[in-house]
ZAKE-583585 format. One record per residue (C-alpha): residue number from 1; residue in three letters; z, x, y. Coordinates in nm, 2 decimals. Example, Ala and Ser with C-alpha at 12.3 -4.5 7.8 and 13.67 -1.06 7.14 Angstrom:
REM residues 2
(1,'ALA',(0.78,1.23,-0.45)) (2,'SER',(0.71,1.37,-0.11)) 
//
This chain:
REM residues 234
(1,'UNK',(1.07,-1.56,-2.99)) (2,'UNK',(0.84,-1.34,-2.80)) (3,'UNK',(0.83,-1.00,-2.98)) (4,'UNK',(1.00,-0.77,-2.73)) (5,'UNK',(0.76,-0.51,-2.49)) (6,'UNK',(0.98,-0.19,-2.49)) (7,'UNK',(0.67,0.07,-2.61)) (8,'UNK',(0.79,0.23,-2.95)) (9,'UNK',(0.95,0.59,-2.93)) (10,'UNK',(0.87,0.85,-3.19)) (11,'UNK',(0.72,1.17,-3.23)) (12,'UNK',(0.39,1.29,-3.14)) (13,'UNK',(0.19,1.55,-3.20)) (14,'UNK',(0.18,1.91,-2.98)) (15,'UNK',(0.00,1.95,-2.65)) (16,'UNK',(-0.32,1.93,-2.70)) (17,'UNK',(-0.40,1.77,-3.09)) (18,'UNK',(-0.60,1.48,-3.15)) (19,'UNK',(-0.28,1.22,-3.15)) (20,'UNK',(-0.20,1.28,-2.79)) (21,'UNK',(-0.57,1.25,-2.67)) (22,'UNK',(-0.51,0.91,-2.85)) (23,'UNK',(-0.25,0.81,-2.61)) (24,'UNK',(-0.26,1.05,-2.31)) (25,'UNK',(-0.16,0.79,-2.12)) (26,'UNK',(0.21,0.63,-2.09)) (27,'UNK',(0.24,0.34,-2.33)) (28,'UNK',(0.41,0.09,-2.13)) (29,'UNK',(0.38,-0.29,-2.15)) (30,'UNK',(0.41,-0.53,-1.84)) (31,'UNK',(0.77,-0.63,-1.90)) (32,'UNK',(0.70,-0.99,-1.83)) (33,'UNK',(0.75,-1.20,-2.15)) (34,'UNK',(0.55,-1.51,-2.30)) (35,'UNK',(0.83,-1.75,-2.17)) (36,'UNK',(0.69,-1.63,-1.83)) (37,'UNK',(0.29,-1.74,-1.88)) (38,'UNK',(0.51,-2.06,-2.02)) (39,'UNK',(0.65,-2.15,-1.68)) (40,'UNK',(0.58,-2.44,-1.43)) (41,'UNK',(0.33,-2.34,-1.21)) (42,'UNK',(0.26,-1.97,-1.35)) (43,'UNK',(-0.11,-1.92,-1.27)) (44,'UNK',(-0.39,-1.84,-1.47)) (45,'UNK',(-0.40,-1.48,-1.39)) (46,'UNK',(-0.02,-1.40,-1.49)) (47,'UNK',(-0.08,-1.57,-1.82)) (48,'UNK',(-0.39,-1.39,-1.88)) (49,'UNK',(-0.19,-1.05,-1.79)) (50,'UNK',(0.11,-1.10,-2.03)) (51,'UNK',(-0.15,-1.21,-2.31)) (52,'UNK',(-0.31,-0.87,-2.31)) (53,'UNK',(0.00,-0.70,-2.31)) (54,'UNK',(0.10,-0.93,-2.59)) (55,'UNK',(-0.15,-0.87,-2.82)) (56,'UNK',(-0.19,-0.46,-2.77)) (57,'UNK',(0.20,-0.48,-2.87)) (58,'UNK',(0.14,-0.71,-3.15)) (59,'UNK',(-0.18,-0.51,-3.26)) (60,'UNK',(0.03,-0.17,-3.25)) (61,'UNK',(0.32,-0.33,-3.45)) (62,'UNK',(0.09,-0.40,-3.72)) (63,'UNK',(-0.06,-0.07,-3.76)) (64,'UNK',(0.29,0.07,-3.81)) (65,'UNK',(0.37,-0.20,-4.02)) (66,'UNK',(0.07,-0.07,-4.21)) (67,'UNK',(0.04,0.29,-4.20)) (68,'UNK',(-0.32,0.26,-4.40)) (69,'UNK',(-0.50,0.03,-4.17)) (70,'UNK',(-0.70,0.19,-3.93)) (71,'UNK',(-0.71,0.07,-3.61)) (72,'UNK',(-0.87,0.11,-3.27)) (73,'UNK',(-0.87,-0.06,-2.97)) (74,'UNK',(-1.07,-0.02,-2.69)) (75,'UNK',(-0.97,-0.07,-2.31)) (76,'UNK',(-1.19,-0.20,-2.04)) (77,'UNK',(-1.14,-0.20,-1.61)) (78,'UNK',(-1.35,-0.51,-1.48)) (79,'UNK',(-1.62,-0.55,-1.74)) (80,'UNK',(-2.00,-0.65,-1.53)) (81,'UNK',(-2.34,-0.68,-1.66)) (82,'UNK',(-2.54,-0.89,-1.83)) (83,'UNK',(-2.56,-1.15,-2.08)) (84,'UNK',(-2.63,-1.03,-2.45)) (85,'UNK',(-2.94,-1.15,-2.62)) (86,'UNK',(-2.92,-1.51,-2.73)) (87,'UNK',(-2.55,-1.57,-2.56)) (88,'UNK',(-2.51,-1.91,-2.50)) (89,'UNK',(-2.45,-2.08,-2.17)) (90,'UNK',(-2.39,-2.34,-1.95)) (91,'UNK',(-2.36,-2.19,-1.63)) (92,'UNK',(-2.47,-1.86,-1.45)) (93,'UNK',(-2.21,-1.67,-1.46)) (94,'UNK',(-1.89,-1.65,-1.69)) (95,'UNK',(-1.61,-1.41,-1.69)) (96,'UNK',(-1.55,-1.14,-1.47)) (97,'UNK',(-1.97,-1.23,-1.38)) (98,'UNK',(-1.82,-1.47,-1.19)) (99,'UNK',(-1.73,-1.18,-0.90)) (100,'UNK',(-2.09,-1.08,-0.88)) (101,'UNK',(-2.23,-1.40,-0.87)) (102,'UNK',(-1.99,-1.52,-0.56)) (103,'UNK',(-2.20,-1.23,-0.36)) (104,'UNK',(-2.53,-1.51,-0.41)) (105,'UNK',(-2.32,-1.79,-0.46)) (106,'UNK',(-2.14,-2.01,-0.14)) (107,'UNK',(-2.20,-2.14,0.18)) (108,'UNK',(-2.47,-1.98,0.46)) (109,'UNK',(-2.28,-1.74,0.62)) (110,'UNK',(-1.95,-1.70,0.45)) (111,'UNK',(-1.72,-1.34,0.53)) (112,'UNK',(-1.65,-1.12,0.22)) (113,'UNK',(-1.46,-1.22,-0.05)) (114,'UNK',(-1.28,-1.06,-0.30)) (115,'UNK',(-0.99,-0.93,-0.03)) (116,'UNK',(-0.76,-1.25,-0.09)) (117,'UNK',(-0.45,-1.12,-0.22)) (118,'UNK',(-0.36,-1.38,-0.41)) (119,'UNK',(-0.73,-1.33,-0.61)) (120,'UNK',(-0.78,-0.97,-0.51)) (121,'UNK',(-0.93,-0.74,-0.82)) (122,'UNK',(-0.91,-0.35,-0.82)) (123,'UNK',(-1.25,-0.20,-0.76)) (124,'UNK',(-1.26,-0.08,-1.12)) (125,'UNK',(-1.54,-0.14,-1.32)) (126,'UNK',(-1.74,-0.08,-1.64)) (127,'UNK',(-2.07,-0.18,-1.74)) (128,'UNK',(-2.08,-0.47,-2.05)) (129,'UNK',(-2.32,-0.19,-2.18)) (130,'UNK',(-2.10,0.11,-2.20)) (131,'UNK',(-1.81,-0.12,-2.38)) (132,'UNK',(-2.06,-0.23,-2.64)) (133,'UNK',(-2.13,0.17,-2.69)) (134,'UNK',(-1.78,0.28,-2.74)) (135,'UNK',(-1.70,0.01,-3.01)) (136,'UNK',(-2.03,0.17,-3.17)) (137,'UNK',(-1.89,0.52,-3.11)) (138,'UNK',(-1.56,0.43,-3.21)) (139,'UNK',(-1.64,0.37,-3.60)) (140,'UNK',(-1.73,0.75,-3.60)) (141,'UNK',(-1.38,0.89,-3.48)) (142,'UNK',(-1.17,0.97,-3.75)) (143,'UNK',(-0.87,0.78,-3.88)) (144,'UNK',(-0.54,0.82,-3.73)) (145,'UNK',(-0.26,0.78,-3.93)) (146,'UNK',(0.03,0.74,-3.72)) (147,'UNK',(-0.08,0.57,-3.41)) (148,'UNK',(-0.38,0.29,-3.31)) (149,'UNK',(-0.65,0.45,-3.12)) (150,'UNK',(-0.63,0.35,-2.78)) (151,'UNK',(-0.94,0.45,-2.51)) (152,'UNK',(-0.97,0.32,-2.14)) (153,'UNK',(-1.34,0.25,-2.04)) (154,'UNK',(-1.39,0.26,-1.70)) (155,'UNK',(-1.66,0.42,-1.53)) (156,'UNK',(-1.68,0.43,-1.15)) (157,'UNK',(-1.51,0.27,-0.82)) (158,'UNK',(-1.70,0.05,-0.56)) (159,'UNK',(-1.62,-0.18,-0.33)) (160,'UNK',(-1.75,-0.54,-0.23)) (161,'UNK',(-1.85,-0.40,0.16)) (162,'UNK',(-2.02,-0.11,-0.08)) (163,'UNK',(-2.29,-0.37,-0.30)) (164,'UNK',(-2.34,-0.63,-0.01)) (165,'UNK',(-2.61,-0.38,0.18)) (166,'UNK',(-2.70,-0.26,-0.22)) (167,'UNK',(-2.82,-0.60,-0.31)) (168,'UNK',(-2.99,-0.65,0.10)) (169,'UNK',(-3.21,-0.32,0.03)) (170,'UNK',(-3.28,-0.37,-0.31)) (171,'UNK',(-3.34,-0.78,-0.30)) (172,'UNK',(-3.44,-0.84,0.05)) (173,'UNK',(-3.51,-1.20,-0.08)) (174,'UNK',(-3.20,-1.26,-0.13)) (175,'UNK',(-3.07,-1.12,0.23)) (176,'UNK',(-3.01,-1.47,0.32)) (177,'UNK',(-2.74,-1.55,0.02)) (178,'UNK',(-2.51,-1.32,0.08)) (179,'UNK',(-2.20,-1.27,0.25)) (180,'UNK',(-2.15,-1.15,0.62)) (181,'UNK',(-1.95,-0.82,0.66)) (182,'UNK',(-1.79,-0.90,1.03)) (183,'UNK',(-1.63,-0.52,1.02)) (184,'UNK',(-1.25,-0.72,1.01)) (185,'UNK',(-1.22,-0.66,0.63)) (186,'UNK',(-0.89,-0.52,0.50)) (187,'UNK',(-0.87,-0.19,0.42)) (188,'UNK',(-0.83,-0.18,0.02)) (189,'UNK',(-0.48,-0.16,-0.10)) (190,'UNK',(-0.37,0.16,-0.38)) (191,'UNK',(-0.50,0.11,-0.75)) (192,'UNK',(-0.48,0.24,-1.05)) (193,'UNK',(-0.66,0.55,-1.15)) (194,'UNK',(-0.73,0.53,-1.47)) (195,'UNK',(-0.69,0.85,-1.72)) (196,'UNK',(-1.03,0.82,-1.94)) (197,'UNK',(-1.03,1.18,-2.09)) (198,'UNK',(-0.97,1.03,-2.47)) (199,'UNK',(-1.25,0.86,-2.44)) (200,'UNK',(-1.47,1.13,-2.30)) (201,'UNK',(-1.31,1.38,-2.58)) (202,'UNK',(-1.27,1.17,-2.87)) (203,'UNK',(-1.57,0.90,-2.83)) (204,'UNK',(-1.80,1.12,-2.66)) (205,'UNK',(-1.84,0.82,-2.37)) (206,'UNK',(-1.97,1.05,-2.11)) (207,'UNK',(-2.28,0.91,-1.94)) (208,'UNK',(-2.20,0.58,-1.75)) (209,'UNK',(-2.43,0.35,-1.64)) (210,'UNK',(-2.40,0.36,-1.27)) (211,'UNK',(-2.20,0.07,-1.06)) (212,'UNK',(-2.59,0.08,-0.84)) (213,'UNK',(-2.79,-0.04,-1.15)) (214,'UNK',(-2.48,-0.28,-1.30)) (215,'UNK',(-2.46,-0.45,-0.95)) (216,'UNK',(-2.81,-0.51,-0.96)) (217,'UNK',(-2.90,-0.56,-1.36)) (218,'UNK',(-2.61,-0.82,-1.33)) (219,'UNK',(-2.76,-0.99,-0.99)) (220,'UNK',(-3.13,-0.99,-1.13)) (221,'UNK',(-2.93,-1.19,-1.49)) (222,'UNK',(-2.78,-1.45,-1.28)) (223,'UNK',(-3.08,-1.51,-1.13)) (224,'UNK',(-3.29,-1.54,-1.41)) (225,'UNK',(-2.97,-1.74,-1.56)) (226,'UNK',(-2.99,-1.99,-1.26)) (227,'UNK',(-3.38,-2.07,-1.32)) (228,'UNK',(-3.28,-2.15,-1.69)) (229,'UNK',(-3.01,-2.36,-1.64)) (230,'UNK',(-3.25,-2.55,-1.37)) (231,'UNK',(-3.51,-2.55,-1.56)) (232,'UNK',(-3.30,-2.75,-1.91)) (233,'UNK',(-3.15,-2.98,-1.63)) (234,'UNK',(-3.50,-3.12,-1.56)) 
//
């Protein structure tokens, strides 16, 4: 049996102390369970979705389980940027990459993606750089004894209409890859906002890179990716 995804209700600390900057943010769970991802036909999204939510509750259960154990966890939006020295492989991109690469990947003359509902993404985003810096930051915070530290990393907002003319002025060359904005795009839907002020108090996480230089760092990897791959192929 799936453990169950009601958050756990106790006491916290007053306004303003360390525990509540832990969790300033409501702890709720998506309510679907793991006979849902099990379901004929659930896709690959939903089950990803109910296996985060799985695990956070499962790590959280432990650390009350044991009081002793220090725990942190750390929270990305859409995590960008590129690959980490000797990562292995086997095609350009991998992840959430994969939603930079489509804006130099596809056929001549394609419209914007990335506004399908069915695949849409929130235009959240962190660079893989800054969530490599707060798991470094987090082993200086200071155990917590009553509840898992929990921070959101998320650092700015852009949309896909936003980096198409970014990656035109900045890689002319690579004009001719990229999608065509027609001016019909929807308009994007409400999101999140995401509440980061624990991780700006507690970590210190302050100084993002900037969505400008992930777009392009990232663009400029899968490039340099692609003549690699192309280059073992021969």
């Amino acid at each position: 049996m799936s453990p169950q995804l009601e958050p756990r209700q106790q006491e916290r600390g007053s306004s303003g102390s360390r525990a509540d900057l832990y969790n300033s943010y409501p702890a709720a769970y998506n309510p679907q369970a793991a006979q849902d991802a099990l379901q004929p036909g659930a896709s690959s999204f939903l089950v990803y979705a109910i296996s985060k939510g799985l695990a956070d509750h499962t790590v959280r259960d432990f650390k009350y389980a044991h009081p002793d154990l220090d725990v942190t966890t750390i929270h990305p939006s859409y995590v960008f940027g590129p690959l980490g020295t000797g990562q292995v492989y086997n095609a350009p991109a991998t992840g959430s990459n994969k939603n930079v690469y489509e804006f130099i990947a596809g056929a001549l003359g394609r419209p914007v993606g990335g506004y399908d509902p069915a695949a849409r993404i929130p235009p959240l985003n962190v660079d893989v750089r800054d969530v490599a810096r707060a798991h470094v930051l987090a082993l200086k915070v200071p155990p917590s004894a009553d509840e898992p530290k929990r921070f959101i990393v998320s650092s700015s907002r852009f949309t896909w209409k936003e980096a198409i003319p970014l990656i035109a002025q900045a890689r002319p060359e690579l004009e001719g890859r990229l999608p065509v904005i027609t001016g019909k795009e929807p308009a994007v839907p409400p999101f999140a906002i995401l509440d980061t002020s624990a991780t700006e108090k507690i970590l210190g996480l302050k100084n993002y890179v900037k969505w400008e230089d992930t777009v392009l760092d990232t663009i400029d990897d899968l490039l340099r990716a692609e003549k690699e791959l192309a280059a073992a192929a021969q």
